[in-house]
Residue, then its C-alpha position, 0 to 999 in steps of 0.5 A: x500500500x502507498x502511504x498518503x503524502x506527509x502534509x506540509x508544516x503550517x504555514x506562519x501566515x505573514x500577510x496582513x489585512x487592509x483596513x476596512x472603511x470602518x476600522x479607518x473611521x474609528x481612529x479619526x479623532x471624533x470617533x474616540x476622542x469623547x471616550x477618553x474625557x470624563x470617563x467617570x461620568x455615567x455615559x462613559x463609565x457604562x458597567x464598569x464597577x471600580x471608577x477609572x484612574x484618571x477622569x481624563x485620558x487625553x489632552x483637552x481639544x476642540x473639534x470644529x466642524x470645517x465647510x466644503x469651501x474651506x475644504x477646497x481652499x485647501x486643495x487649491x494651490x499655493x499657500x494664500x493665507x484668508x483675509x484676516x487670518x494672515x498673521x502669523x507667528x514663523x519667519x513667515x515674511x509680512x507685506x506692509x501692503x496688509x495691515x494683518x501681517x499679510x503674506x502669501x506663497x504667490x508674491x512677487x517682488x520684481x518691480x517688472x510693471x509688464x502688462x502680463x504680471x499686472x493682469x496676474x496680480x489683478x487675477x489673484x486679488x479677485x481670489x482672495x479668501x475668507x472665513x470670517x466664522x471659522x477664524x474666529x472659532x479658532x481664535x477663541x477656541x486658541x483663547x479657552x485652550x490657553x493660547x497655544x494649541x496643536x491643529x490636526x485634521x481628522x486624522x493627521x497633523x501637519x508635522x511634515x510642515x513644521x519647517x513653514x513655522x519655526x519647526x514647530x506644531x504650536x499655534x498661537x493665531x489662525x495664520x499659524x493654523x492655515x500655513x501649517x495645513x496648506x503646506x502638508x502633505x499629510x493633510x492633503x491624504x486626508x482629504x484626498x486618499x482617505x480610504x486609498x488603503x481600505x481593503x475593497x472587498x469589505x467596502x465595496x461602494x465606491x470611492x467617491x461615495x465614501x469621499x462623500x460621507x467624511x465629515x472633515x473637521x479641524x482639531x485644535x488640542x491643547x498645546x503641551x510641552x512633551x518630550x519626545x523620549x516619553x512618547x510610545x507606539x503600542x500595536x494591539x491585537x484582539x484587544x490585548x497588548x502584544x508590542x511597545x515601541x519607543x515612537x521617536x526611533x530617531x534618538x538615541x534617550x539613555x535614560x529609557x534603557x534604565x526605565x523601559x521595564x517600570x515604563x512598559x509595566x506603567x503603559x500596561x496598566x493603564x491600557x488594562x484600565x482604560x483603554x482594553x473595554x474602552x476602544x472598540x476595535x480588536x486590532x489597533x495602534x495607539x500613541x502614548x505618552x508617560x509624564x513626570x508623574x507616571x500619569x499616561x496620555x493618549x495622543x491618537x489612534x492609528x489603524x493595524x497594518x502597514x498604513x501606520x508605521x511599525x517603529x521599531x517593529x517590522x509587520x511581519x514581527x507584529x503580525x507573528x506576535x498577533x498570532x503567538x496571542x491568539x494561539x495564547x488566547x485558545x489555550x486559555x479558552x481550553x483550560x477554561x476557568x483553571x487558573x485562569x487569572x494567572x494566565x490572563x495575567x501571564x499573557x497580558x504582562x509581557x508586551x515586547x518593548x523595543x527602544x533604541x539602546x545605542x546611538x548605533x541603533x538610530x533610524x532614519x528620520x522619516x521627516x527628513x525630507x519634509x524639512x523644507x520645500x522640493x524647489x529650494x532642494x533643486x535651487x541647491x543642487x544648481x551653485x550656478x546661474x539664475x536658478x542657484x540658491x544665491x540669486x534665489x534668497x536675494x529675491x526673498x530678502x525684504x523687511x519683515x515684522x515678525 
């Protein structure tokens, strides 16, 4: 008799799902943002019978509903600041022109009076903006916050154009808050490419439908000095814990060699107290942050896969580790309630924690590239004629009221 074929080893699945339009939308800030402020209070304690560590998980913000035509503003090209919002508070140059610090990327200051530029000029006038509600939502909202915040879209922040603002997210006027939206590109895939990576097969209605249903709003969160050695990226697998990494691979911080096992076990705690039977999703990547007093802060919510950076991680590593914890999790189940504590406690307790030990281990900053606009790198490349980076800063010099 011939035997039958000896079956192959399993397979480690290494593939990792796209996201659906659901689980997308669940990590825009809206979604979860009123589960994590007065969590004390009755709507948000539900059955959970021992009161939450801390009544508030998350700095304090304000969400403010953007119009279709601030949307488009921002899709149009170059960076017009809105009649009155054009203060700003970055090297960004005034123009004695507008008494508001006005200032906009399509200036001009060639005294060259041909009749073309003055029909350019006389077209640009005629398309100047305004959003007199909206600037003055965001000056107050800048007032109640304590007169700095942090503007973010429904899902990203505009930290790859921090070179237009003195290299920082903070905002004092709404002119900080436009330039800083107009110049990103990471607002831009908000508002553009949503859904580019959902998984087509669960969302199957088109994308402009999709487009539709996206309620675009600007959040203003209060703005906190964090340093960004404290800041942690946390993957999530079936509600369970599974990896930690440092979240600005791009340093080397000693003092979290010292630390990581007292900073894991504090991430770990408040994740099993606040965050666990909280946020909806099975699968999910949350950014932490631990302050002097221990007290942990949630900064975001990011979809599981390879949209979101794995840090110190590899997704491969990350899926592997999702499927170590189910593997965990119908172990348990067959033990059924035999010693079932410790092995909750066993499974939950040991997220692997990465950070960077040595100056040897630094990665490259992803942001690098975002550290100022493509046409000054070209103006760089050229030390020569009238397109070098020379001529190009003699036509930027002029006064300016900072």
């Amino acid at each position: 008799h011939q035997q039958p074929p000896t079956p192959p080893p399993p397979q480690i699945m290494t593939t990792i799902d796209k996201p659906s339009k659901h689980e997308i939308l669940s990590c825009q800030f809206s979604s979860w943002y009123p589960s994590f402020r007065n969590m004390n209070s009755k709507t948000n304690k539900k059955e959970k019978e021992e009161p939450y560590k801390n009544n508030n998980a998350t700095m304090k913000s304000i969400i403010l509903p953007l119009p279709s035509s601030f949307v488009e503003y921002l899709l149009t090209d170059g960076v017009q600041l809105p009649v009155g919002a054009t203060k700003v508070s970055s090297f960004v140059p005034s123009d004695p022109r507008d008494g508001d610090d006005y200032w906009s990327s399509d200036d001009d200051d060639d005294d060259d009076d041909d009749d073309e530029e003055n029909d350019n000029s006389q077209e640009e006038e005629q398309q100047q903006y305004s959003f007199p509600e909206l600037t003055n939502q965001i000056t107050s909202s800048i007032n109640t916050l304590g007169g700095a915040v942090l503007p973010k879209l429904n899902w990203s922040c505009p930290k790859d154009a921090t070179w237009v603002n003195n290299g920082t997210l903070k905002c004092r006027t709404p002119g900080d808050v436009f330039v800083l939206l107009k110049s990103s590109d990471f607002v831009m895939h908000d508002l553009s490419l949503s859904f580019d990576d959902a998984d087509a097969d669960v969302d199957k209605n088109g994308s402009e439908e999709e487009k539709e249903e996206i309620k675009y709003e600007l959040v203003l969160r209060k703005w906190c000095h964090l340093h960004p050695s404290m800041e942690f990226r946390c993957f999530v697998s079936n509600h369970d814990l599974v990896a930690i990494s440092q979240r600005d691979h791009t340093n080397h911080f000693p003092h979290l060699s010292k630390n990581y096992l007292s900073i894991r076990c504090t991430i770990l705690d408040f994740f099993d107290d606040t965050i666990q039977d909280v946020f909806s999703l099975p699968n999910y990547v949350v950014d932490v942050y631990v302050d002097k007093n221990d007290r942990v802060w949630i900064l975001d919510f990011n979809v599981w896969g390879s949209q979101t950076d794995s840090l110190l991680f590899d997704w491969t590593e990350l899926v592997s580790l999702q499927q170590q914890q189910q593997q965990q999790q119908l172990s348990q189940k067959k033990e059924e309630e035999e010693e079932e504590e410790e092995s909750i406690e066993t499974m939950n307790t040991n997220p692997e924690m990465r950070i960077v030990q040595t100056e040897l281990e630094v990665h490259y900053n992803p942001l690098a590239s975002y550290r100022a606009p493509i046409d000054t790198v070209n103006l760089a490349t050229d030390s020569n004629g009238s397109n070098s980076f020379q001529e190009f800063m003699k036509m930027c010099e002029r006064p300016s009221q900072l």
